[in-house]
C-alpha positions as CSV (number, residue, x, y, z in Angstrom):
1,X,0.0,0.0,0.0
2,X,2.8,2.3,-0.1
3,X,3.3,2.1,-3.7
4,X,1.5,4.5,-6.1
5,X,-1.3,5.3,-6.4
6,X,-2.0,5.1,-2.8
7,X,1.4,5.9,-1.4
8,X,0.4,5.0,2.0
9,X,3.5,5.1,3.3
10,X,3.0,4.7,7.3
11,X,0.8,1.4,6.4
12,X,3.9,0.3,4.5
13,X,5.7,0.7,7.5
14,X,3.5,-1.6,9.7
15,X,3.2,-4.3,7.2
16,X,7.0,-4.3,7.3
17,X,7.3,-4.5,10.8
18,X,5.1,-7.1,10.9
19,X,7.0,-9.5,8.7
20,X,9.7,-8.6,10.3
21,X,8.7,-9.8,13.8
22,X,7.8,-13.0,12.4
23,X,11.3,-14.1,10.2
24,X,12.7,-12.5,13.6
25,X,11.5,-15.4,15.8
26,X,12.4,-18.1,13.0
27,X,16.4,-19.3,14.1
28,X,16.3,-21.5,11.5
29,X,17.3,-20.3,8.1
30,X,15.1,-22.2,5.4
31,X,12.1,-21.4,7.7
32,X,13.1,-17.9,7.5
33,X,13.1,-17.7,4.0
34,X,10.4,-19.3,3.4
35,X,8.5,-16.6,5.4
36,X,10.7,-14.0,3.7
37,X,9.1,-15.6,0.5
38,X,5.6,-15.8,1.6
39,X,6.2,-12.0,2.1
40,X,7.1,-11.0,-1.0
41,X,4.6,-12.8,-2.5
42,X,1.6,-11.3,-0.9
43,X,3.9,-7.5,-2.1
44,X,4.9,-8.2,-5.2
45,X,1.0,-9.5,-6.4
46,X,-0.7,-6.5,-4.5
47,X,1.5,-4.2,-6.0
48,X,2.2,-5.7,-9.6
49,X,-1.5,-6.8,-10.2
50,X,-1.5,-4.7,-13.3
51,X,1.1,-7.3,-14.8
52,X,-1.9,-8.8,-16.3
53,X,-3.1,-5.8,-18.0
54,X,-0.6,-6.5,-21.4
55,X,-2.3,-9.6,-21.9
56,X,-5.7,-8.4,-22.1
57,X,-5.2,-5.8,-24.8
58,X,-5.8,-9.2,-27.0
59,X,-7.3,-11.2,-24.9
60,X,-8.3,-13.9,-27.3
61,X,-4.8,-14.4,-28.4
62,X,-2.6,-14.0,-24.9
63,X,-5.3,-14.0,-22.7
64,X,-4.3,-17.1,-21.2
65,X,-1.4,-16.1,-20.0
66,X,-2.6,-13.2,-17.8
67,X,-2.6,-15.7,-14.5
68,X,0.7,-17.2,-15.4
69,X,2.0,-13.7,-15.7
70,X,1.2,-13.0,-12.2
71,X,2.1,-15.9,-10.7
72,X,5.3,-15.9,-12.1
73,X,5.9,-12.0,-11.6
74,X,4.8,-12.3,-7.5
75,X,6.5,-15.8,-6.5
76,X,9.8,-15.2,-8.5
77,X,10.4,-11.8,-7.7
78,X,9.9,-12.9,-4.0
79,X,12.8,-15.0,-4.3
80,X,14.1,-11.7,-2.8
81,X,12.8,-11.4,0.0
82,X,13.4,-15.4,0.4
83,X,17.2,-14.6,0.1
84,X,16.5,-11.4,3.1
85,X,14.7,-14.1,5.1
86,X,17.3,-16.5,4.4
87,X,19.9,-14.0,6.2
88,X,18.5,-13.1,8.5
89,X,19.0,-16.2,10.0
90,X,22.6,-17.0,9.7
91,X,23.6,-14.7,12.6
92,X,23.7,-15.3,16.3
93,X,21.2,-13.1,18.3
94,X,18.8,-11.0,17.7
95,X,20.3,-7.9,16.9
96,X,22.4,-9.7,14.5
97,X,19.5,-11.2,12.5
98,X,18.0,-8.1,12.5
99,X,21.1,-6.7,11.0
100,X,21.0,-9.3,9.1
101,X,17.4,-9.3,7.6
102,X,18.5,-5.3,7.0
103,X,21.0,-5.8,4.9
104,X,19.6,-8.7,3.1
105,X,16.4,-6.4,1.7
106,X,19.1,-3.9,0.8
107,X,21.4,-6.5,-0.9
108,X,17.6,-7.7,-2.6
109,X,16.5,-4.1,-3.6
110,X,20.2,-3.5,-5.2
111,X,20.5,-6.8,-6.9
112,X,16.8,-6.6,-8.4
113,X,17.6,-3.8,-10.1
114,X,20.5,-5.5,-11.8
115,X,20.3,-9.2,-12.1
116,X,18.8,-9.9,-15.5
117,X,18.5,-7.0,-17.1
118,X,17.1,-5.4,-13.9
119,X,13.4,-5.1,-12.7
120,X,13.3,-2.5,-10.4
121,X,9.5,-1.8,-9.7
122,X,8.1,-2.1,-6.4
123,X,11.3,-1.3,-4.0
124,X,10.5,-0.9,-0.9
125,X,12.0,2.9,-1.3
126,X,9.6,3.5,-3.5
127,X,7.2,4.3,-0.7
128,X,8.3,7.5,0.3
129,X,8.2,9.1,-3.4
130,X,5.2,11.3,-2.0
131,X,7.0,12.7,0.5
132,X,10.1,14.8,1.4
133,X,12.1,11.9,2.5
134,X,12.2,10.6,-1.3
135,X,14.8,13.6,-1.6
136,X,17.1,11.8,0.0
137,X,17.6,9.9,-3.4
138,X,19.7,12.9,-4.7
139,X,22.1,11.6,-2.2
140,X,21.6,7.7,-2.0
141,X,19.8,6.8,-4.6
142,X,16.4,4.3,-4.8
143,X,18.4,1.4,-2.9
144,X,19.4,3.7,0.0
145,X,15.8,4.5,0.0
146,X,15.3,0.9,1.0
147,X,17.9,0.7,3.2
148,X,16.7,3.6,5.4
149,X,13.3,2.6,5.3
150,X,14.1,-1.2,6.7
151,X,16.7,0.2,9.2
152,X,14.4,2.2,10.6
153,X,11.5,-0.2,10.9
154,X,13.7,-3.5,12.0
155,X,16.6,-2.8,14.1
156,X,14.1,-1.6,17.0
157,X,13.1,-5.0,16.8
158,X,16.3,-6.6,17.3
159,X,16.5,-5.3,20.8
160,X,16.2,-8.4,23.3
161,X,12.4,-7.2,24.9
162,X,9.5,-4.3,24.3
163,X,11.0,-2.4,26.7
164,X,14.6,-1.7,24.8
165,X,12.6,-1.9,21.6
166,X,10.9,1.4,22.5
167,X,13.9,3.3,23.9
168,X,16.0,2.2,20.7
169,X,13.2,3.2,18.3
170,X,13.9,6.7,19.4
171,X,16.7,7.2,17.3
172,X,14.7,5.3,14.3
173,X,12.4,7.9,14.7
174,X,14.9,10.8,14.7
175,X,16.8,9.5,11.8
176,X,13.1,9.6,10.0
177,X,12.6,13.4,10.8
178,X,15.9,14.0,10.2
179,X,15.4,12.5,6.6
180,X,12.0,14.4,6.5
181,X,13.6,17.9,7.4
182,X,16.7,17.2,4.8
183,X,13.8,16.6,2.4
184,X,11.7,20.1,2.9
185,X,14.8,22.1,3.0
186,X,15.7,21.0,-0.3
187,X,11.9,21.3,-1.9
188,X,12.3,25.4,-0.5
189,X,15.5,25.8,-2.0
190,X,15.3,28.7,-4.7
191,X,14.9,27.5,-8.6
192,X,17.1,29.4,-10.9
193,X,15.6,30.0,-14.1
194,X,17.1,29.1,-17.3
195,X,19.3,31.5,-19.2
196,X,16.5,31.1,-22.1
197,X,13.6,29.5,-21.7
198,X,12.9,26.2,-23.5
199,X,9.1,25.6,-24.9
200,X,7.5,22.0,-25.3
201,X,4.4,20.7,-26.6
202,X,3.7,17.2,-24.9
203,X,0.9,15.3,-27.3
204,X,-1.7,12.6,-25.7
205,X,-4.2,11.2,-27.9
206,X,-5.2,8.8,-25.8
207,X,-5.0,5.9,-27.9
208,X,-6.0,2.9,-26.4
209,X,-3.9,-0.5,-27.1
210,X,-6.8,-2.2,-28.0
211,X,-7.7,-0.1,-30.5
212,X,-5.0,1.7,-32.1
213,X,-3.2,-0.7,-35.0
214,X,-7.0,-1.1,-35.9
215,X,-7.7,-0.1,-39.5
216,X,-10.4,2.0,-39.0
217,X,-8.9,3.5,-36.1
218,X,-5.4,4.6,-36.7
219,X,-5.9,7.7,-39.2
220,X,-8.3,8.9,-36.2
221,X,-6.0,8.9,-33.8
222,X,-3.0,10.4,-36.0
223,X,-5.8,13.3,-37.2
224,X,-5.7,13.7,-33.4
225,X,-2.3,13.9,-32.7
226,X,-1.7,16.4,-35.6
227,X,-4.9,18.7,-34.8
228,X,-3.3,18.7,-30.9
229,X,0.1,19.6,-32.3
230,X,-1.5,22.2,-35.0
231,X,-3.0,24.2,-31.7
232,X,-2.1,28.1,-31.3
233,X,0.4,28.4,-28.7
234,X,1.2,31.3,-26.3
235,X,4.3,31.0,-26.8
236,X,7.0,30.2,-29.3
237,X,7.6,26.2,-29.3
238,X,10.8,24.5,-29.4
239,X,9.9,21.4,-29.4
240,X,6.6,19.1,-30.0
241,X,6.9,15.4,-28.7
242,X,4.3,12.7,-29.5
243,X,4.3,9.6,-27.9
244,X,5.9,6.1,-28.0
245,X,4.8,4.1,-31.6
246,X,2.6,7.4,-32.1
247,X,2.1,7.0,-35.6
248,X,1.0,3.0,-37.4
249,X,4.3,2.4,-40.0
250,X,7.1,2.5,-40.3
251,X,9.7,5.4,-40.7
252,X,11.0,4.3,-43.9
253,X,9.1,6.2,-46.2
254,X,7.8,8.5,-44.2
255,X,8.9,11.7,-45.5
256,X,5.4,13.0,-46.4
257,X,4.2,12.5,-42.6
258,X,7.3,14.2,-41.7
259,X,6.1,17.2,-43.9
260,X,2.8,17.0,-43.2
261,X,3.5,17.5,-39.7
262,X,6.1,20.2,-40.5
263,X,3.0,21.8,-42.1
264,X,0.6,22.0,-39.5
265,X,2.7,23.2,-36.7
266,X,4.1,25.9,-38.8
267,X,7.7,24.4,-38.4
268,X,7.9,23.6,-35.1
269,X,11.1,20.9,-34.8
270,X,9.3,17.3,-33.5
271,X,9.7,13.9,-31.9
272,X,8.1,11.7,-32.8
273,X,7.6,7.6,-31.1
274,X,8.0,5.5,-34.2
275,X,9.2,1.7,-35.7
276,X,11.6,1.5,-38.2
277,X,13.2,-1.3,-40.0
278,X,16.6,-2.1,-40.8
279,X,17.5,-5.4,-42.8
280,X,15.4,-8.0,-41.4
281,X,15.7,-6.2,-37.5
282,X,12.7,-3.5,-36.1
283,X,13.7,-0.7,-33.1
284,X,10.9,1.0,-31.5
285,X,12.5,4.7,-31.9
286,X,12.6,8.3,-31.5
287,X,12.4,10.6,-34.6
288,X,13.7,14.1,-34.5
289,X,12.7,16.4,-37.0
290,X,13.9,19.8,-37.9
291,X,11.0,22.1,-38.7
292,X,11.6,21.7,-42.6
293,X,10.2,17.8,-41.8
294,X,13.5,16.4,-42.2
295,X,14.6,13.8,-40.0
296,X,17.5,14.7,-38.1
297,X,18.5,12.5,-36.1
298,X,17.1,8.9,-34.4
299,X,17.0,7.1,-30.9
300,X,16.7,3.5,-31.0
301,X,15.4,1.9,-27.6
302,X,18.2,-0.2,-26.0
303,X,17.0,-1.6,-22.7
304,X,14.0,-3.7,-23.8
305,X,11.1,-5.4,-21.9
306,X,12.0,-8.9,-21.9
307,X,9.0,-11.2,-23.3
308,X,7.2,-7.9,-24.4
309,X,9.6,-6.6,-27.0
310,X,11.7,-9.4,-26.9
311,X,11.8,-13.1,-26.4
312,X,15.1,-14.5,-25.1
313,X,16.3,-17.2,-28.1
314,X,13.4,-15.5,-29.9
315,X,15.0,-16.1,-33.7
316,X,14.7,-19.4,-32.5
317,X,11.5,-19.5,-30.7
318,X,9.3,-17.8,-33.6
319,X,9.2,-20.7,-35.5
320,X,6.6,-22.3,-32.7
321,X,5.1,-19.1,-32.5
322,X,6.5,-17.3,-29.4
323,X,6.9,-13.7,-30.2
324,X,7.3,-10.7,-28.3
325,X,3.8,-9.3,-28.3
326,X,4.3,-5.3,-28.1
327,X,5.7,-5.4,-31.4
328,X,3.7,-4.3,-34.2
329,X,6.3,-5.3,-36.8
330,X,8.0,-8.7,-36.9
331,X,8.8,-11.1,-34.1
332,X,10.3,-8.6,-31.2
333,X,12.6,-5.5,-31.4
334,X,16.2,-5.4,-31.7
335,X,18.1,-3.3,-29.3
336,X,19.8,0.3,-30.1
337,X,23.0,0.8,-29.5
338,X,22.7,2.4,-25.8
339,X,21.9,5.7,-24.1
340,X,22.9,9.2,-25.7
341,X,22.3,12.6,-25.9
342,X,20.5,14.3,-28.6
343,X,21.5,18.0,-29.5
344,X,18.1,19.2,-30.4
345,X,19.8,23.3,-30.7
346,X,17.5,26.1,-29.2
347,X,15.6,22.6,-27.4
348,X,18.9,22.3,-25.7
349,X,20.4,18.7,-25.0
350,X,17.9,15.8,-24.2
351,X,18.5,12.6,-23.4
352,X,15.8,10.0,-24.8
353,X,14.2,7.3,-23.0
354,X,11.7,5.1,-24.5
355,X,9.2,4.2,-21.7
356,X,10.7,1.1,-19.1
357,X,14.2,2.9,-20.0
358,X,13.1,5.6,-17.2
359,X,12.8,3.2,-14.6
360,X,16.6,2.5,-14.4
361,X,18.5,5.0,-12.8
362,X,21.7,2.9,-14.2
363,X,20.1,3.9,-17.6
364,X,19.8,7.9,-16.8
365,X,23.8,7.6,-15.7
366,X,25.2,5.7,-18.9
367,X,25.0,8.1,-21.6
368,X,28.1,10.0,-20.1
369,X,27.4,13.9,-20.5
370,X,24.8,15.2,-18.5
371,X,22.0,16.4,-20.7
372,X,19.8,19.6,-19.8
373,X,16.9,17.4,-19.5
374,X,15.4,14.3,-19.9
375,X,12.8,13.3,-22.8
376,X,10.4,10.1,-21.8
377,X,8.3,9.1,-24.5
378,X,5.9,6.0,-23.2
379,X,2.9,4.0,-24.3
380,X,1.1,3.6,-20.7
381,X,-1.9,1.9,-22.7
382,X,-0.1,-1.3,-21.8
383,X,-0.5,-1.1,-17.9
384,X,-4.0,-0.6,-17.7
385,X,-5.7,2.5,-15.5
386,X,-5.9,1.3,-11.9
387,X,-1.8,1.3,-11.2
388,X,0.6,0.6,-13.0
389,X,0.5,4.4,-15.1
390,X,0.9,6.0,-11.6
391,X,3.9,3.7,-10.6
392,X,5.0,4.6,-14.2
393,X,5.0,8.2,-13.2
394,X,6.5,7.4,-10.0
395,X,9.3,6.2,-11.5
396,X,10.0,9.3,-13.1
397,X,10.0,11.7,-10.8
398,X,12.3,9.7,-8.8
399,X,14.8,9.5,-11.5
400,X,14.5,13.5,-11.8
401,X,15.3,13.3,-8.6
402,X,18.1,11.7,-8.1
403,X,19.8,13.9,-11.1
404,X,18.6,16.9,-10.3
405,X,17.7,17.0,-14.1
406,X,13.7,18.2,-15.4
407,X,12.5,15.4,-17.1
408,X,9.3,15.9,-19.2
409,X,6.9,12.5,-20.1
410,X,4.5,12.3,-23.5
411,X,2.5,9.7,-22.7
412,X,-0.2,7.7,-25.2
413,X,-2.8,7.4,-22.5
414,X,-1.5,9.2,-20.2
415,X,0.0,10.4,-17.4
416,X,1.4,13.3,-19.4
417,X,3.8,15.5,-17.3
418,X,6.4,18.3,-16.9
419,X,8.8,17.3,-13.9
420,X,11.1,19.5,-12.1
421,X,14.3,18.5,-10.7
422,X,13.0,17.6,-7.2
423,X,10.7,15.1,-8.5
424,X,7.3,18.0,-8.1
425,X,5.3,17.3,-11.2
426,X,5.0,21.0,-12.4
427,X,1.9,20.3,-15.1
428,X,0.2,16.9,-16.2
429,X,-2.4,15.7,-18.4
430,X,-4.8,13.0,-16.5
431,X,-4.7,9.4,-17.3
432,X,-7.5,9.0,-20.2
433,X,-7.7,12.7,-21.4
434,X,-7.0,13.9,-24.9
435,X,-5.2,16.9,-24.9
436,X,-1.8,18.9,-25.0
437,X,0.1,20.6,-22.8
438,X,2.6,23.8,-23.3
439,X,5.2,24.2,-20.5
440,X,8.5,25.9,-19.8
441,X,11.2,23.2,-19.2
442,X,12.2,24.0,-15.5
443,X,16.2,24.7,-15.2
444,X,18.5,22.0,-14.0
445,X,19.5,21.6,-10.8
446,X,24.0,21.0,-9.7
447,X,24.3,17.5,-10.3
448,X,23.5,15.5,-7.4
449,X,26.2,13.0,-5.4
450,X,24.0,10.0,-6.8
451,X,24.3,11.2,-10.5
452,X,28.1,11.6,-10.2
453,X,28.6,7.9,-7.9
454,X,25.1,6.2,-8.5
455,X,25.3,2.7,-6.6
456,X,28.7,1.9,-5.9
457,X,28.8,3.8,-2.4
458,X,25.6,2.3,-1.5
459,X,26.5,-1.2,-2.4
460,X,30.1,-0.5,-1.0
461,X,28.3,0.3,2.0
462,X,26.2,-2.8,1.7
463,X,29.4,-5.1,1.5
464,X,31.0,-3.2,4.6
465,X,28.4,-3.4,6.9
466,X,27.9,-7.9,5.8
467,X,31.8,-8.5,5.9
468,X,31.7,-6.5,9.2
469,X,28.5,-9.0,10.4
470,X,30.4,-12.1,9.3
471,X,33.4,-10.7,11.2
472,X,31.8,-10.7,14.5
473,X,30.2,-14.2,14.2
474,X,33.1,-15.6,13.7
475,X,34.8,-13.9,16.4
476,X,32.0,-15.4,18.1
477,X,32.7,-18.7,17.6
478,X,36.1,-18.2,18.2
């Protein structure tokens, strides 16, 4: 219940306390991860239900896999917390498994957003992304979200009765405010404007999966998209951006959209979510174009959605009909050649990212330079409209965040928004409108201590604190 869209953090605190208590008693370790697992499987299907929503766009064709999806999704990523559980119980004492249990949902958080491509949703950091304390991820990052939120919750229980559990939750407590205070003082800090002000135009036709390869559908909602973008503005426009797979083909060929487009906004430079085919391979990608309609310059998504753009072996598999199913062209996408930054000239310098590419902070680091924002095109139609848009949006205004970069999100279906670099969302179109929005890119912030180190003092910390654990047991039995 702490995850979007209810963000009820304080509940997520209790529920975590009161696993806790229970691997706590459990000495021995397979019964302790075993309960660790039984934990994260009760999390990881309240808060992933929408994992099922993909599967329903065509019911008739994948339908059947909507339960297996689930199942799958909540008792392996639960494996996790099996592996916390599993720790906790390899130490001597109390305050050592709690220590233990700590540092094994931190070692969990850190490792699921890496092992396997990464699949970083759900963290128990993620909690706090309402509040002030999620501005401590300009320092620590999402994984020393986690770490601070478990510290705070289990080591008062790894005193030996209630009565030390209550005196040594004080300084829990005061760690919390202290993380809450850090947190407002840096949401009042003074924004500096930019030098010159950068304009965008973020598109939402509200598209809906099920309906938008359709033939009698598509040219309605491209008419859509290019009557939005065609709008008087207040203000002169740098930059228009339509969403992920906005348009139905390809982008070979499709010079006369291009001018078309060009046309209507008065020539207004674009980007535009599009396929595009080269040799026998398809990328889901990002068009620029100048405002003449020429293409400028292309992004090519890199960190694909395994099973939904791609199938492991799936050359292999599509001959017995296993293909990646978000696709429109061919049997799965083919990966770009990685992150980069796109000089888009009065726009400024933009980094892409292609919709699950925002919800790696790894991602937002790799392209080397840092950029003067951050572009998210994304295709939210996929996730359904109970959570998984808002989690979506989560996600991104933690990754402003912890770069103190604006980051700005064209969504198909929404949630369209303009995102400061302290994670505030400055402007937003609703899940399920049609509309546009015009808005002033807000100026970048210094670059935060996470943006320069990302990880590697957190999981340094991490390996520190477990060496120093294993340390004193085996002085222990010494």
């Amino acid at each position: 219940m702490g995850q979007a869209p209810w963000g009820a953090w304080w509940l997520a605190l209790i529920g975590l306390g009161a696993l806790a208590v229970l691997i706590l008693a459990e000495t021995r370790p397979v019964r302790a991860a075993w309960l660790g697992w039984a934990g994260g499987v009760g999390h990881f299907a309240a808060a992933m239900f929408w994992i099922v929503e993909p599967f329903l766009v065509d019911p008739d064709t994948y339908g059947w896999m909507a339960p297996f999806a689930l199942v799958f999704t909540a008792t392996g990523l639960a494996l996790f917390w099996a592996f916390a559980g599993w720790m906790s119980a390899l130490w001597p004492g109390r305050a050592c498994r709690a220590m233990g249990l700590v540092l094994g949902f931190g070692l969990a958080d850190l490792a699921r957003s890496y092992v396997l491509t990464g699949f970083p949703w759900a963290l128990i950091g993620h909690v706090w992304i309402d509040t002030p304390v999620a501005q401590l991820a300009a320092w620590f990052g999402p994984v020393g979200l986690s770490v601070l939120t478990v510290a705070v919750v289990i080591l008062p229980l790894g005193a030996r009765d209630w009565s030390m559990r209550g005196l040594v939750t004080i300084p829990s407590v005061a760690v919390l405010a202290l993380g809450w205070s850090l947190g407002l003082w840096r949401l009042a800090l003074p924004e500096v404007p930019r030098d010159r002000p950068i304009h965008v135009r973020l598109v939402q036709p509200d598209a809906e999966q099920h309906l938008k390869w359709r033939a009698d559908m598509w040219r309605l909602f491209l008419d859509r998209q290019m009557a939005l973008s065609a709008k008087p503005s207040a203000v002169a426009l740098d930059l228009i951006v339509w969403p992920e797979t906005a348009v139905p083909f390809l982008l070979d060929g499709a010079e006369p959209f291009f001018e078309r487009l060009a046309g209507a906004t008065g020539g207004v430079p674009v980007a535009v979510g599009i396929q595009r085919e080269i040799g026998a391979r398809f990328y889901n990608s990002l068009a620029f174009a100048d405002g003449a309609g020429r293409v400028i310059d292309v992004y090519d998504k890199w960190h694909l959605v395994p099973f939904g753009e791609y199938v492991p072996l799936g050359d292999a598999l599509a001959a017995f009909g296993l293909t990646a199913f978000a696709a429109q062209e061919g049997n799965g996408y083919s990966p770009g050649p990685g992150p980069r930054l796109i000089d888009l000239g009065r726009a400024g310098r933009v980094l892409p990212l292609i919709c699950y590419e925002a919800v790696f902070p790894q991602d937002v680091r790799a392209a080397g330079d840092r950029p003067d924002w951050i572009l998210q095109v994304t295709n939210d139609g996929w996730f359904g409209k109970i959570a998984g848009p808002y989690q979506h949006l989560a996600q991104a205004r933690l990754r402003a965040i912890e770069q103190g970069l604006p980051l700005l999100r064209a969504a198909n279906t929404g949630i369209s928004a303009a995102i400061d670099g302290r994670g505030r969302v400055i402007d937003a179109l609703p899940l399920g409108a049609i509309g546009a929005i015009d808005v002033a890119v807000p100026a970048a912030l210094p670059p935060t201590p996470y943006s320069r180190m990302g990880d590697w003092p957190m999981g340094a910390l991490l390996a520190f604190l477990l060496a120093a654990l294993a340390w004193r047991r085996s002085a222990k039995v010494h």
